[in-house]
Structures are given as C-alpha cells and as structure tokens.
N, CA and C atoms as a LAMMPS dump frame, in Angstrom:
ITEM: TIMESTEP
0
ITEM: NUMBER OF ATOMS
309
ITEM: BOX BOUNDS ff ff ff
-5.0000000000000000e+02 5.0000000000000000e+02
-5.0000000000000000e+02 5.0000000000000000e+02
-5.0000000000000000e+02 5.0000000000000000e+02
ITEM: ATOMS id mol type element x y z
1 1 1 N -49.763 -191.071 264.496
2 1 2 C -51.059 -191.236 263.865
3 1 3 C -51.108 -190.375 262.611
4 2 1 N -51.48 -190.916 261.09
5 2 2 C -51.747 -190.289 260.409
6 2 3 C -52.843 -188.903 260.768
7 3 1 N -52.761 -187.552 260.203
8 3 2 C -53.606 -187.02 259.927
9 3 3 C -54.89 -187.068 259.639
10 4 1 N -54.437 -187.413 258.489
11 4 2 C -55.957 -188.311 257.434
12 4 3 C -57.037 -189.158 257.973
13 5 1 N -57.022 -189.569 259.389
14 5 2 C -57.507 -190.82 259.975
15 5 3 C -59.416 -190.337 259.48
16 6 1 N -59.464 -188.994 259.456
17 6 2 C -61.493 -188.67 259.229
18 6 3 C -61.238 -188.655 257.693
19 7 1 N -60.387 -188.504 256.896
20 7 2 C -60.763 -188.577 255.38
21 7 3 C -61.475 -190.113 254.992
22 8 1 N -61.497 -190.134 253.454
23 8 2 C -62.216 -191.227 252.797
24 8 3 C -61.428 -192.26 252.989
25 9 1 N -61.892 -193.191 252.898
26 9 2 C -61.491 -194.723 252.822
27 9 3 C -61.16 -195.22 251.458
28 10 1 N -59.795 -195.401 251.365
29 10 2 C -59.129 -195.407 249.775
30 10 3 C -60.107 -196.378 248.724
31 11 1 N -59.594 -196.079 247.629
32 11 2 C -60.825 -196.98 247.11
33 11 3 C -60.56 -198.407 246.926
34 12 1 N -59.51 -198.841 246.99
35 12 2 C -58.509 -199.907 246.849
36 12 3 C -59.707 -200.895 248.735
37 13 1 N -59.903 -200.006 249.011
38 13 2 C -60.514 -200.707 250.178
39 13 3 C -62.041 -200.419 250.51
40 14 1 N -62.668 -200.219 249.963
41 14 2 C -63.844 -200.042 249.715
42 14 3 C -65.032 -201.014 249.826
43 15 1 N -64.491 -201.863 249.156
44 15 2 C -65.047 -203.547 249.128
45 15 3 C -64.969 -204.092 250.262
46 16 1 N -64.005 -203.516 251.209
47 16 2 C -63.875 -204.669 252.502
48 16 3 C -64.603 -204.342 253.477
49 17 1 N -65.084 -203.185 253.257
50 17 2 C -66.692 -202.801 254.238
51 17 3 C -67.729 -203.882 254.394
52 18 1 N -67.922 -204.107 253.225
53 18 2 C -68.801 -204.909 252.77
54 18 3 C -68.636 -206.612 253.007
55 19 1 N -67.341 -207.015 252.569
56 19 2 C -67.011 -208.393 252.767
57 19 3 C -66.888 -208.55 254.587
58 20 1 N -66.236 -207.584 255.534
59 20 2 C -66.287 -207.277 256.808
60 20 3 C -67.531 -207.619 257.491
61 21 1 N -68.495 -206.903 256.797
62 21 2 C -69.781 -206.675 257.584
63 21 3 C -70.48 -208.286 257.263
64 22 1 N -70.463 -208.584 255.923
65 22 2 C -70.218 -210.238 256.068
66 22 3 C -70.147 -211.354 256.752
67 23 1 N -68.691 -210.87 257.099
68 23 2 C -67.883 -212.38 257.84
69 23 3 C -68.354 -211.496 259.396
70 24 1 N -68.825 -210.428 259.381
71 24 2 C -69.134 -210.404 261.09
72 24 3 C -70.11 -210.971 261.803
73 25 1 N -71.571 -211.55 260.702
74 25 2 C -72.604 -212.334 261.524
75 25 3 C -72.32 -213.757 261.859
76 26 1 N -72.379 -214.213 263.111
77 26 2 C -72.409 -215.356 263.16
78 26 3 C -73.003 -216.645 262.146
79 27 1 N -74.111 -216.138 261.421
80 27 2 C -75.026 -217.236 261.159
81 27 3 C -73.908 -217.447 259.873
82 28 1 N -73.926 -216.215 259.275
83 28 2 C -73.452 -215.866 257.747
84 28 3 C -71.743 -216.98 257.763
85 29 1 N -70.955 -216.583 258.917
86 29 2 C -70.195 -217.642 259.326
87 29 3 C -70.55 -219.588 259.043
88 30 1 N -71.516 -219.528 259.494
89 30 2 C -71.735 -220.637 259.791
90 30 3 C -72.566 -221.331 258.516
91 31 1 N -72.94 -220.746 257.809
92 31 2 C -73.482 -221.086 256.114
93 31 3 C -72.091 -221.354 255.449
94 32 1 N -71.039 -220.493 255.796
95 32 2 C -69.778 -220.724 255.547
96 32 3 C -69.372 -221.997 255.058
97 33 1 N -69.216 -222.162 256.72
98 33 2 C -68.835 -223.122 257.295
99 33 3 C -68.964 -224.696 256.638
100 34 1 N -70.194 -224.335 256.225
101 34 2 C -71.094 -225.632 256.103
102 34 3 C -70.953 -226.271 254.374
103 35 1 N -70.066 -225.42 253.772
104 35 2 C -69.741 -225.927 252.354
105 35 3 C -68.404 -226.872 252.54
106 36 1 N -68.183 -227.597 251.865
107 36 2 C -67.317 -228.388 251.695
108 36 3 C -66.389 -227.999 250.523
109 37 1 N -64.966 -228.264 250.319
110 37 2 C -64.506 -227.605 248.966
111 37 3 C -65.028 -228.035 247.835
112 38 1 N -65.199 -226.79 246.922
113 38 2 C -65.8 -227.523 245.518
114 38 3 C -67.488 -227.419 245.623
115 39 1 N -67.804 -227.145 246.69
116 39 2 C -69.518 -227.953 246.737
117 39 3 C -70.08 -226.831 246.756
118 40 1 N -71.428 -227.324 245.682
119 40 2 C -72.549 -226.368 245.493
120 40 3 C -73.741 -226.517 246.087
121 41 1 N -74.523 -225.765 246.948
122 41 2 C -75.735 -226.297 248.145
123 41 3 C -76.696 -224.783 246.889
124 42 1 N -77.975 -225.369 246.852
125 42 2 C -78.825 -225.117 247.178
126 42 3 C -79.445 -224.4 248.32
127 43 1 N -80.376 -223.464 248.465
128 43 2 C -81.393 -222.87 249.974
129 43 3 C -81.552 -223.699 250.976
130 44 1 N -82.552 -224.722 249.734
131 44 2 C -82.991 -225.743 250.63
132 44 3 C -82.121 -226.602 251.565
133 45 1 N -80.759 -227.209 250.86
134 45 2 C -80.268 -227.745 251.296
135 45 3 C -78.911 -226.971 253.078
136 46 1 N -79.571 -225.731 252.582
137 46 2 C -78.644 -224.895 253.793
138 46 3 C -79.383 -224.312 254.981
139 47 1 N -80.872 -224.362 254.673
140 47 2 C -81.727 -224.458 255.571
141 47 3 C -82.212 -225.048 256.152
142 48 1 N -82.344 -226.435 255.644
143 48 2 C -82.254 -228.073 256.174
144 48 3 C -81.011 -228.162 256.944
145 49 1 N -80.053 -227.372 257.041
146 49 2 C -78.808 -227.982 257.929
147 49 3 C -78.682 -226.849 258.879
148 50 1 N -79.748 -225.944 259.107
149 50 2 C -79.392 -224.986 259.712
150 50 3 C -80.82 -224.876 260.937
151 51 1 N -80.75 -223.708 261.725
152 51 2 C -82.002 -223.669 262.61
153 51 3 C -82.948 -222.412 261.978
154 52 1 N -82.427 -221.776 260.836
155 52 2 C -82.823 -220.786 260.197
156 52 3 C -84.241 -221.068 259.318
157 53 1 N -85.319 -220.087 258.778
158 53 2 C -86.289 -219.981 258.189
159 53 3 C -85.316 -220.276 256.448
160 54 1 N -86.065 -220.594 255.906
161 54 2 C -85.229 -220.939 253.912
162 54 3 C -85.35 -219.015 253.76
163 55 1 N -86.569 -218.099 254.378
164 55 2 C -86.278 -216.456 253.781
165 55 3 C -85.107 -216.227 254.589
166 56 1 N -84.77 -216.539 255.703
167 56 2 C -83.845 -216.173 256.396
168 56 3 C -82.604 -216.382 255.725
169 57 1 N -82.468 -217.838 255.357
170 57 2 C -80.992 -218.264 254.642
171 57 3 C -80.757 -216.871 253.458
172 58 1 N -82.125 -217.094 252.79
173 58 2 C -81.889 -216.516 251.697
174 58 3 C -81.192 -215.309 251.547
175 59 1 N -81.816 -214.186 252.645
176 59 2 C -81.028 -213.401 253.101
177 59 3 C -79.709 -213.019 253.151
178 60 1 N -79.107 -214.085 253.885
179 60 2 C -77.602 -214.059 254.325
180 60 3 C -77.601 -214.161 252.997
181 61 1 N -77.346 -215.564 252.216
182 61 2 C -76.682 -216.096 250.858
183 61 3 C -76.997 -214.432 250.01
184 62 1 N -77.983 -213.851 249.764
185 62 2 C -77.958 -212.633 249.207
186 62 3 C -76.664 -211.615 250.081
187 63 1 N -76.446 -211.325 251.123
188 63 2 C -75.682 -210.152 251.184
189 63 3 C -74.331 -211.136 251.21
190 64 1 N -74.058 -212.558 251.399
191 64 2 C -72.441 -213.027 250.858
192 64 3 C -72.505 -213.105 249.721
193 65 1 N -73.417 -212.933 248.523
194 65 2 C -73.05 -212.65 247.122
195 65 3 C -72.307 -211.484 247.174
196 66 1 N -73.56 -210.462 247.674
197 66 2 C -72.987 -208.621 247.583
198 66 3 C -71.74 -208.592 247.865
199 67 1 N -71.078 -209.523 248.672
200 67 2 C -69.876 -208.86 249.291
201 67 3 C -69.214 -209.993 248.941
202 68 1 N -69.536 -210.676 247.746
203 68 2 C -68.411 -211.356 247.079
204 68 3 C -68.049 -212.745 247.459
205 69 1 N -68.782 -213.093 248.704
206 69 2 C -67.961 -214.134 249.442
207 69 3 C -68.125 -215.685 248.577
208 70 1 N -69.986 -215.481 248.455
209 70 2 C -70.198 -216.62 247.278
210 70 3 C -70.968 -215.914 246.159
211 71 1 N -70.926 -217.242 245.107
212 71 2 C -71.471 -216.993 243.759
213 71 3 C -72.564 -217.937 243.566
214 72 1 N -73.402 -217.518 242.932
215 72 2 C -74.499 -218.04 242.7
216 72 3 C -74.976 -218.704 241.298
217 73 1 N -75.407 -219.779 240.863
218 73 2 C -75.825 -220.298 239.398
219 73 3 C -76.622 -221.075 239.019
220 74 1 N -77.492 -220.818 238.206
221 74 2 C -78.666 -221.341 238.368
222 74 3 C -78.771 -222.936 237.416
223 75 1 N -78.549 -223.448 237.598
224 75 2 C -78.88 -225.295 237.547
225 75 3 C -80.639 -225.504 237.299
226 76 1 N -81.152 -224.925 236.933
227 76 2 C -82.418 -225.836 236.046
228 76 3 C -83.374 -225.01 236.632
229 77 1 N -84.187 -225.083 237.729
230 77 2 C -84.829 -224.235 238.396
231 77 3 C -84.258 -224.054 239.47
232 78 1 N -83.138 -224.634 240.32
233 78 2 C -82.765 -223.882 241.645
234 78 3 C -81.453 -222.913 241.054
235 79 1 N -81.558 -222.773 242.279
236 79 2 C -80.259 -221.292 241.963
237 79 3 C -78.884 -222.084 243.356
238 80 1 N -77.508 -222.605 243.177
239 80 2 C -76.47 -223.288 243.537
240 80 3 C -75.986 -222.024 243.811
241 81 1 N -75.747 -222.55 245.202
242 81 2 C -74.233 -221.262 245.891
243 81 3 C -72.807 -221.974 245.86
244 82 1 N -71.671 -221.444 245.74
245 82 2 C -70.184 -222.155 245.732
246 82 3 C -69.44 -220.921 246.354
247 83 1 N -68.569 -221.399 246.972
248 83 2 C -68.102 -220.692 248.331
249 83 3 C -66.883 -219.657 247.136
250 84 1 N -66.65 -218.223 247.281
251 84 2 C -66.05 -217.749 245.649
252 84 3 C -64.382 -217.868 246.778
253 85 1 N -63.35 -218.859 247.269
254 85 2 C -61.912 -219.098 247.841
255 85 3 C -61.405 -217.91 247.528
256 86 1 N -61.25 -218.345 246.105
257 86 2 C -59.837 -217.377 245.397
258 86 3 C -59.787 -216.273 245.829
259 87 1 N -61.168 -215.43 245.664
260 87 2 C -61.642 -214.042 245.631
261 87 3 C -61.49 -213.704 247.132
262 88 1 N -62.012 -214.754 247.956
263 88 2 C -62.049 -214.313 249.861
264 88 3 C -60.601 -214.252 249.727
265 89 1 N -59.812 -215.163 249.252
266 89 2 C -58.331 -215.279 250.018
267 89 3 C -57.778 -214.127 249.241
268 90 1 N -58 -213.395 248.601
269 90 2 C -57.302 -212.141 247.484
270 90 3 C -57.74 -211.277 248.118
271 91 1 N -59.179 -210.74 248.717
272 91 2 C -59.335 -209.928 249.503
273 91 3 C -58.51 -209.585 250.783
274 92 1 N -58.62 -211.137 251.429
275 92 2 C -58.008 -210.856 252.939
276 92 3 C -56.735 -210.553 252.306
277 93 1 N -55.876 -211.369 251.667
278 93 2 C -54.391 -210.781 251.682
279 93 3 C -53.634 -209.694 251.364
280 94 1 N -54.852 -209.037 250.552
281 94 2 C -54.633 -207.369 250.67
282 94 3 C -54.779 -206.845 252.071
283 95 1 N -55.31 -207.239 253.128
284 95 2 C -55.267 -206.776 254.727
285 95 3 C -54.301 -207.574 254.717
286 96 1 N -53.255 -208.516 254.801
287 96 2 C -52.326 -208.892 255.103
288 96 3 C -51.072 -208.246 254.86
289 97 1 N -51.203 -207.713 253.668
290 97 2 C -49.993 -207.126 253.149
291 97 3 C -49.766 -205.666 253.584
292 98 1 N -51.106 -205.102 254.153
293 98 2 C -51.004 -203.812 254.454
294 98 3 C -50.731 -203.868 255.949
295 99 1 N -50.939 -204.713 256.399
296 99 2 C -50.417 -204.59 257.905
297 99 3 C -49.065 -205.041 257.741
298 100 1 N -48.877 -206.531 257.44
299 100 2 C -47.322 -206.505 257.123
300 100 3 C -46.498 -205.367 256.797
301 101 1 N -46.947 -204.551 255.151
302 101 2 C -45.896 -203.473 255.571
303 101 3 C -45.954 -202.639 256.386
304 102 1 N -47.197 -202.732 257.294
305 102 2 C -46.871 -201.635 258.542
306 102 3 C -46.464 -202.251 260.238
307 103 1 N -45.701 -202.988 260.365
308 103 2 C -45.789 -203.5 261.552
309 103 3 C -44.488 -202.669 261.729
C-alpha cells in the first residue's frame, strides 16, 4: 500500500469526483440512457419520457453539465442537451490506463 493513501487527490484526477458522483445516480443514468447518438433532447422532451418532475430533470441535466457528461445549447428559446462521448470516453480511459498500468 502506498503511504500517501490520506494525501490529496492528484490533480490529473480531480474531475472524476465529479463525473463519478454523476454516473452514480440511477435517474442521471437513465437520462443517459435515453439519448440516441448525435441527438439533442430538450427538458421537456426528457421529462415526457421519464417519471420525473421537468425541475427535477432539470436538476440532473445541470449537475451532468458540471461534470462534463453533457453540453448544453441554446436553439431559439429552449436550451438542447447532447450527450459530450468524446469527453466521457477520454475521461474513463484515463481510469483505464491507470489501472492497466497497475495490475
């Protein structure tokens, strides 16, 4: 066991607190879930497919911005979520590579 295990959390990993705490709610999962590749949903349209309140959605879709997962853009008066791939799959594979080199 490293020493270090109570020191800081490098900064290189910092972000994955955040994207972690994320992908750990079920619902936040399941808003996920519910994009198709490429596709931009609307509140409305993710609260209509869900059992959730539209403040409730809103919620989640606010802390998977914070933590990167989606991006948000505003189209006329609504505001479009798009699922951000590149960025999730660049995150996780930095946990991939760090366990890889430690197995």
């Amino acid at each position: 066991m490293k020493n270090d295990y109570a020191s800081r959390i490098p900064a290189a990993w910092l972000h994955l607190s955040r994207l972690f705490a994320a992908l750990g709610d079920e619902e936040r999962q399941r808003i996920l879930l519910s994009f198709e590749p490429g596709e931009q949903l609307n509140v409305t349209q993710i609260a209509q497919a869900s059992t959730l309140s539209r403040p409730t959605v809103s919620h989640h879709l606010k802390l998977l911005c914070e933590a990167g997962v989606l991006e948000r853009a505003r189209h006329g008066r609504e505001i479009h979520f798009r699922l951000r791939a590149a960025s999730l799959i660049e995150h996780l594979q930095s946990v991939i590579d760090y366990l890889e080199a430690h197995r």
